[in-house]
C-alpha positions in Angstrom: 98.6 125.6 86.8 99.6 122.3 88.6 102.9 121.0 88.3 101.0 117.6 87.6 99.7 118.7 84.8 103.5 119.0 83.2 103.2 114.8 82.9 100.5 115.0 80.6 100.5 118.1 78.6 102.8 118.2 75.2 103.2 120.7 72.6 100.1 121.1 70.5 102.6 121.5 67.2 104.7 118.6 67.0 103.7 116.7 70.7 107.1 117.2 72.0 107.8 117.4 75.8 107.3 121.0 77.2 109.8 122.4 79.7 108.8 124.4 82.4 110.4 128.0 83.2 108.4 129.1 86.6 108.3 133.3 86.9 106.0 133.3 89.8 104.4 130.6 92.0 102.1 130.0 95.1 101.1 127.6 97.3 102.4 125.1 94.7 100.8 126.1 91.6 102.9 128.2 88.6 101.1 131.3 88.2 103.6 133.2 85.9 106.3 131.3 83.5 106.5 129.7 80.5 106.4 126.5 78.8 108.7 125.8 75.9 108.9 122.9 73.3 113.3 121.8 72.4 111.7 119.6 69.8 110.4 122.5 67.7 111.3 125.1 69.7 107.7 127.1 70.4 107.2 129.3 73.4 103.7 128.7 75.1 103.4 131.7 77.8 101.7 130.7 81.2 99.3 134.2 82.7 97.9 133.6 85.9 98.0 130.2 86.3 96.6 129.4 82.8 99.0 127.8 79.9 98.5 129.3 76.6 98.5 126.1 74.4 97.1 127.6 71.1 99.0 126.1 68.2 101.6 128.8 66.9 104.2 129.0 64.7 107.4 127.4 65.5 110.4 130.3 66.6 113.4 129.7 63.7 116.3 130.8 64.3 117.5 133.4 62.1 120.9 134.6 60.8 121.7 137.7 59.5 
């Protein structure tokens, strides 16, 4: 994935801003890492160079 791409990509369940966590990276492209959503708080995993941007749930937090 580009790091241009973070401009115009948003989260599919509320169009927040994504934040970018980078696992792995070369020559300038994020090939491992994740992308996650503050507004709504959704993870969207990144696999070999590819966001996975399905719509999911929304992570709540949970107390016991």
């Amino acid at each position: 994935m580009k790091h241009s791409l973070l401009d115009i990509l948003c989260c599919p369940v509320c169009k927040g801003d994504l934040e970018v966590t980078i696992a792995a990276e070369e020559k300038g492209e994020i090939l491992e890492g994740e992308l996650f959503c503050a507004r709504c708080h959704t993870h969207y995993p990144i696999h070999d160079g590819i966001p996975d941007l399905l719509p999911r749930e929304p992570e709540r937090d949970t107390e016991a």
